[in-house]
PyMOL Python script that loads the backbone (N, CA, C, O; Angstrom):
from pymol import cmd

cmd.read_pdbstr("""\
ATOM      1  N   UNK A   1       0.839  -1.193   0.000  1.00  0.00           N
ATOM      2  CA  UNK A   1       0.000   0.000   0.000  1.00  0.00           C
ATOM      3  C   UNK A   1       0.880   1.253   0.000  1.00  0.00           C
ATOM      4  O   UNK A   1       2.059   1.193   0.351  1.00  0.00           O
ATOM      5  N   UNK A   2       0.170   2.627  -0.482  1.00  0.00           N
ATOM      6  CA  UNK A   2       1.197   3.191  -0.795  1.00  0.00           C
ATOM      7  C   UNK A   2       1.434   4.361   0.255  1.00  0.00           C
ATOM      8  O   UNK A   2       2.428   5.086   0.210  1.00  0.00           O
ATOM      9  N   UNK A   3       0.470   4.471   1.163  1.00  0.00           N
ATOM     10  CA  UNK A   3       0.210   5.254   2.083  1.00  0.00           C
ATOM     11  C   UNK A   3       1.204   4.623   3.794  1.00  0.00           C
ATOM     12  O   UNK A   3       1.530   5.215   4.823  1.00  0.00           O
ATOM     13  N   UNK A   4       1.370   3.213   3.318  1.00  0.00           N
ATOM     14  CA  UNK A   4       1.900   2.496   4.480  1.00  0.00           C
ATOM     15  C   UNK A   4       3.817   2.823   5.145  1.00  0.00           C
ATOM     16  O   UNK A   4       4.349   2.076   5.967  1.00  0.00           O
ATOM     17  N   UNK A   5       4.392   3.846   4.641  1.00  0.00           N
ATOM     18  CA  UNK A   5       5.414   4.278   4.901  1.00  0.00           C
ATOM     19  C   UNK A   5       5.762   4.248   6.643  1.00  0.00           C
ATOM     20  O   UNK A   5       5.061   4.921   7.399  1.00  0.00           O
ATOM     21  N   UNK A   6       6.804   3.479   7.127  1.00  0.00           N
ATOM     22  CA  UNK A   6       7.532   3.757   7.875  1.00  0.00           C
ATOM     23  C   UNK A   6       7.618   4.719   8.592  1.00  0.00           C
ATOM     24  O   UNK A   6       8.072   5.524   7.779  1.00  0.00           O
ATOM     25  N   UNK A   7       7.502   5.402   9.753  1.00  0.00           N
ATOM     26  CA  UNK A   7       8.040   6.694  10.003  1.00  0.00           C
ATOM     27  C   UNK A   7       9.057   6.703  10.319  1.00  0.00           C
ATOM     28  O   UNK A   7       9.286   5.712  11.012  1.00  0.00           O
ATOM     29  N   UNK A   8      10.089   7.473  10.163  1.00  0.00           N
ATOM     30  CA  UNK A   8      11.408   7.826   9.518  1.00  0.00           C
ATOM     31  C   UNK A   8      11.847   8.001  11.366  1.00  0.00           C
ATOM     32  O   UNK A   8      11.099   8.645  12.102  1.00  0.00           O
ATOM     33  N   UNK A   9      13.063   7.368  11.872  1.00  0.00           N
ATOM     34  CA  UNK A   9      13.368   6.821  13.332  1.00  0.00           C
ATOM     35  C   UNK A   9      14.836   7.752  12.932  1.00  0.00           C
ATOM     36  O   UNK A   9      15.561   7.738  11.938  1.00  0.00           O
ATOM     37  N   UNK A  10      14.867   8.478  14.115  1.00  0.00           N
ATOM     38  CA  UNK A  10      16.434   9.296  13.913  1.00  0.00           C
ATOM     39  C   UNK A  10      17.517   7.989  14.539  1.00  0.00           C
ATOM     40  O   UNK A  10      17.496   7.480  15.659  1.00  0.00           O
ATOM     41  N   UNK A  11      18.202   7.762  13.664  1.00  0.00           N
ATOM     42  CA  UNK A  11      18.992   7.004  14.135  1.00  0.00           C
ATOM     43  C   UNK A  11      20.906   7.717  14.256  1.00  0.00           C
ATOM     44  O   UNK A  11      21.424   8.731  13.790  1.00  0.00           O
ATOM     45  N   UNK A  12      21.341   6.801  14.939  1.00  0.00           N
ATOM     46  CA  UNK A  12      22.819   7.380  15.157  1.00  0.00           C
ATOM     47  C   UNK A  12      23.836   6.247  14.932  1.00  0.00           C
ATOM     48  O   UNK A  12      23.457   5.310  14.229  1.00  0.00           O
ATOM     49  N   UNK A  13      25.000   6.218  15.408  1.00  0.00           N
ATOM     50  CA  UNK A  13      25.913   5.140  14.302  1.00  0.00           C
ATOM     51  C   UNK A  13      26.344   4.483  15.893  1.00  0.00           C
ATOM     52  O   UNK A  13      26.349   5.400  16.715  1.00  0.00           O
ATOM     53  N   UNK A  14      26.680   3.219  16.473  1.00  0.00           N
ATOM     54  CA  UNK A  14      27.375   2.818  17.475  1.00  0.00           C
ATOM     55  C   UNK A  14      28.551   2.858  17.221  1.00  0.00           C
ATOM     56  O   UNK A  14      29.118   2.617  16.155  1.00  0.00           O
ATOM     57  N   UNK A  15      29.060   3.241  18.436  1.00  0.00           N
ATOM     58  CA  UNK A  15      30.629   3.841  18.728  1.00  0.00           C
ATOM     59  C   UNK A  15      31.182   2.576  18.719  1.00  0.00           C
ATOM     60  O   UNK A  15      32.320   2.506  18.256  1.00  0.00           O
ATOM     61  N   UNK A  16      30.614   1.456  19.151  1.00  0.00           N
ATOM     62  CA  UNK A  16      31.610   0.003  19.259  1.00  0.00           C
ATOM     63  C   UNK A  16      31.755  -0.594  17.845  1.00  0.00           C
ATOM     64  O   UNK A  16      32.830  -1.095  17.514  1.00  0.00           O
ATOM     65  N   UNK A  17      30.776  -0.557  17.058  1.00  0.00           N
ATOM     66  CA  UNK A  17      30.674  -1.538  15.923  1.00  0.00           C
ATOM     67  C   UNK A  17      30.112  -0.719  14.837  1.00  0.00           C
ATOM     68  O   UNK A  17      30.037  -1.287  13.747  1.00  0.00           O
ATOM     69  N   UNK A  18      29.637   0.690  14.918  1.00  0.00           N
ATOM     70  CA  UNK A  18      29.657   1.528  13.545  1.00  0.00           C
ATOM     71  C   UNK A  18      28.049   1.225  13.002  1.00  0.00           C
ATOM     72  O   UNK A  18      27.495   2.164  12.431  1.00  0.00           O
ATOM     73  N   UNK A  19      27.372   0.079  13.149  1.00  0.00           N
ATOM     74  CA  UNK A  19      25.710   0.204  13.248  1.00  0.00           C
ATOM     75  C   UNK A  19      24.581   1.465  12.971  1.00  0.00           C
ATOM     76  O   UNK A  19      24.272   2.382  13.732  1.00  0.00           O
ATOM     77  N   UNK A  20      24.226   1.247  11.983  1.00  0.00           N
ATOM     78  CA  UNK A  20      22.733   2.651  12.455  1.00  0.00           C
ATOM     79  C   UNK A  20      22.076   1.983  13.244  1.00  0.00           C
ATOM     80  O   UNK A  20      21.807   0.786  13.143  1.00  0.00           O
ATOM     81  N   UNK A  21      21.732   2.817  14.199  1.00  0.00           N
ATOM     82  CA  UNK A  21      20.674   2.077  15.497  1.00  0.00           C
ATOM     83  C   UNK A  21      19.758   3.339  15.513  1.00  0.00           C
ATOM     84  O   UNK A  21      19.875   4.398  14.897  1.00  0.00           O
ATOM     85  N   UNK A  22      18.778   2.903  16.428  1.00  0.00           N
ATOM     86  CA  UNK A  22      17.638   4.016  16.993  1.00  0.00           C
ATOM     87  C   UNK A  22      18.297   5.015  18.094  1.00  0.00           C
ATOM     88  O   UNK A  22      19.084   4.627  18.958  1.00  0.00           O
ATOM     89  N   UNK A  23      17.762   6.663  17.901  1.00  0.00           N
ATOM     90  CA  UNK A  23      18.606   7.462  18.769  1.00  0.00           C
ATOM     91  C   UNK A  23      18.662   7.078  20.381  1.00  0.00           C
ATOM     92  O   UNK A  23      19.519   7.263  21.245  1.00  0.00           O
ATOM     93  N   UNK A  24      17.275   6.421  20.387  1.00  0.00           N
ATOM     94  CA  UNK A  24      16.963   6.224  21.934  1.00  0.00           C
ATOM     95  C   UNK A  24      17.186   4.696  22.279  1.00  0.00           C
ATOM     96  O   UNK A  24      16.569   4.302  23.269  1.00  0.00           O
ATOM     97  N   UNK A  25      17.904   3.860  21.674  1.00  0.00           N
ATOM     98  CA  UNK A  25      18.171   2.492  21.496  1.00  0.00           C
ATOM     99  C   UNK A  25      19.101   2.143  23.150  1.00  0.00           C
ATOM    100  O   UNK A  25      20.013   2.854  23.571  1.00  0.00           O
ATOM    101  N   UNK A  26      18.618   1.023  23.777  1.00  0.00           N
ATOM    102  CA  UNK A  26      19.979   1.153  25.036  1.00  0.00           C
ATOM    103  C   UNK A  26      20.769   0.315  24.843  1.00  0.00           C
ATOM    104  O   UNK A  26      21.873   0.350  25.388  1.00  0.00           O
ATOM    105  N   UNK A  27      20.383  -0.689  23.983  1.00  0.00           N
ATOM    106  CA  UNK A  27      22.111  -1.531  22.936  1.00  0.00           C
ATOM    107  C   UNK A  27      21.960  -1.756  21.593  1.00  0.00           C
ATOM    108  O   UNK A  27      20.878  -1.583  21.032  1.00  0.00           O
ATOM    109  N   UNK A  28      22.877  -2.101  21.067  1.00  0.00           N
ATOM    110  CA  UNK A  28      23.207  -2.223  19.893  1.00  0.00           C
ATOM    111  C   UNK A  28      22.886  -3.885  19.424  1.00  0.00           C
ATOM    112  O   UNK A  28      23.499  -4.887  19.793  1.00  0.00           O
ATOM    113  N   UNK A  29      21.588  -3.782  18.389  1.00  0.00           N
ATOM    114  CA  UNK A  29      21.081  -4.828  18.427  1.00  0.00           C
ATOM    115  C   UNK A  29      22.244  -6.101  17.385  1.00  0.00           C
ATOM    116  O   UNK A  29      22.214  -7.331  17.428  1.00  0.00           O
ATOM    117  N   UNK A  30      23.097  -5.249  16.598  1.00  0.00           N
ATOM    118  CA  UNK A  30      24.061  -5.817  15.821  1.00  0.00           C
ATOM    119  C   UNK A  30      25.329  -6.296  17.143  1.00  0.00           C
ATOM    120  O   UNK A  30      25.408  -7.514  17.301  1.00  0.00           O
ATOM    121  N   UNK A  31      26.066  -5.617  17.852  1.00  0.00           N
ATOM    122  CA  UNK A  31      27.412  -6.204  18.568  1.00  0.00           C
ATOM    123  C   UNK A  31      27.050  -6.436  20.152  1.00  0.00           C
ATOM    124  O   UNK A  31      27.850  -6.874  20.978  1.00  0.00           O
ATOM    125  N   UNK A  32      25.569  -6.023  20.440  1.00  0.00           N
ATOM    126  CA  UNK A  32      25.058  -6.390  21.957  1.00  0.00           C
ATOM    127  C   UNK A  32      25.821  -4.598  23.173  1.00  0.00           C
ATOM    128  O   UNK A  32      25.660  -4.431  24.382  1.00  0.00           O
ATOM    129  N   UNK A  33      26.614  -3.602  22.116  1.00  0.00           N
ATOM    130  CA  UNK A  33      26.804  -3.061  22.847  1.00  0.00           C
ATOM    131  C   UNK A  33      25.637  -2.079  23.570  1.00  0.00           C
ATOM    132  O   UNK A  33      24.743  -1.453  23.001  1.00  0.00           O
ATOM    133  N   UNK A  34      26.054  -2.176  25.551  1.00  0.00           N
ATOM    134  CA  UNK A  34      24.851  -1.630  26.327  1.00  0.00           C
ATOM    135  C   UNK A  34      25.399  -0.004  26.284  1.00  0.00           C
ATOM    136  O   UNK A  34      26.563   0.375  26.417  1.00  0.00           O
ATOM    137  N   UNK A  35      24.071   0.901  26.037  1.00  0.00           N
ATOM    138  CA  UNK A  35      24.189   2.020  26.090  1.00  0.00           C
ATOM    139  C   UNK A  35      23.871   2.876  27.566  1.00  0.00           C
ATOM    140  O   UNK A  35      24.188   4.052  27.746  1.00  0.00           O
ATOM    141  N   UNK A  36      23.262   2.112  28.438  1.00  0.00           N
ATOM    142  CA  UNK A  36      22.421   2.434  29.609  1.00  0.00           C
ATOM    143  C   UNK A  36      22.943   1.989  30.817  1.00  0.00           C
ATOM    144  O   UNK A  36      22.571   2.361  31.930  1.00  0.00           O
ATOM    145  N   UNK A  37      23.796   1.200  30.571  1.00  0.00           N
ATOM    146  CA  UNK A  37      24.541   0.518  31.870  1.00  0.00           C
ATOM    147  C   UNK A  37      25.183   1.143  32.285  1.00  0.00           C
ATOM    148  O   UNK A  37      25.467   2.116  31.587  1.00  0.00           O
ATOM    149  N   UNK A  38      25.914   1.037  33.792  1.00  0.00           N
ATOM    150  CA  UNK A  38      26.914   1.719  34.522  1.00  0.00           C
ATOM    151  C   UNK A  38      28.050   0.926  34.029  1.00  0.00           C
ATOM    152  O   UNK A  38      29.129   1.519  34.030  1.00  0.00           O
ATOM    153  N   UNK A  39      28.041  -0.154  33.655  1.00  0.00           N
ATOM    154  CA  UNK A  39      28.931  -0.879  33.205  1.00  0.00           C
ATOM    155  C   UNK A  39      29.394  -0.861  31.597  1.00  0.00           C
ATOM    156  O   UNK A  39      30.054  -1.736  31.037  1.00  0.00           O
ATOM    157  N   UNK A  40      28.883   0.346  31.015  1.00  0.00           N
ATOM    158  CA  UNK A  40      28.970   0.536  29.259  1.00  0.00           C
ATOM    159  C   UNK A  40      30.505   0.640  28.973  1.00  0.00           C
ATOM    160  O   UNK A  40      31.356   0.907  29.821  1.00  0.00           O
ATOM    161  N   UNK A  41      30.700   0.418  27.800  1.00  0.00           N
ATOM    162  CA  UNK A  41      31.987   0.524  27.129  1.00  0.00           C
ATOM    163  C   UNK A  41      32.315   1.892  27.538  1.00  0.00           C
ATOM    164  O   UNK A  41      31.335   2.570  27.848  1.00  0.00           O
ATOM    165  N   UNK A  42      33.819   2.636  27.635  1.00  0.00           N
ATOM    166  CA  UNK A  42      34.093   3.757  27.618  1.00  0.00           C
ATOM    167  C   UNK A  42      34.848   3.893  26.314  1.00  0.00           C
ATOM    168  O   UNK A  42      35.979   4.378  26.272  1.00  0.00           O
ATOM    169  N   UNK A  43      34.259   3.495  25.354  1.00  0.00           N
ATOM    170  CA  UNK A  43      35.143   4.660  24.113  1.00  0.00           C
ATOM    171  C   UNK A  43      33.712   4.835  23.381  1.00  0.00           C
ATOM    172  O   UNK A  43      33.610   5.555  22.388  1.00  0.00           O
TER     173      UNK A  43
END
""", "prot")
cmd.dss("prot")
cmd.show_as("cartoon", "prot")
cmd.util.cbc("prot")
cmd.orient("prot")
């Protein structure tokens, strides 16, 4: 259908593995990296 479009999700790139993900995503559904943890990657 032609009306059935997606709405367009701001996405951003993961710092661990380079991924487009969702802006508000809390891991990275491609390398498992956690965005929300106290325990997150530091780079």
């Amino acid at each position: 259908m032609a009306g059935d479009k997606k709405p367009k999700i701001p996405l951003k790139e993961c710092n661990i593995c380079g991924s487009e993900i969702e802006e508000d995503a809390e891991y990275c559904p491609e390398c498992g990296a956690d965005f929300i943890s106290e325990h997150k990657y530091a780079y």
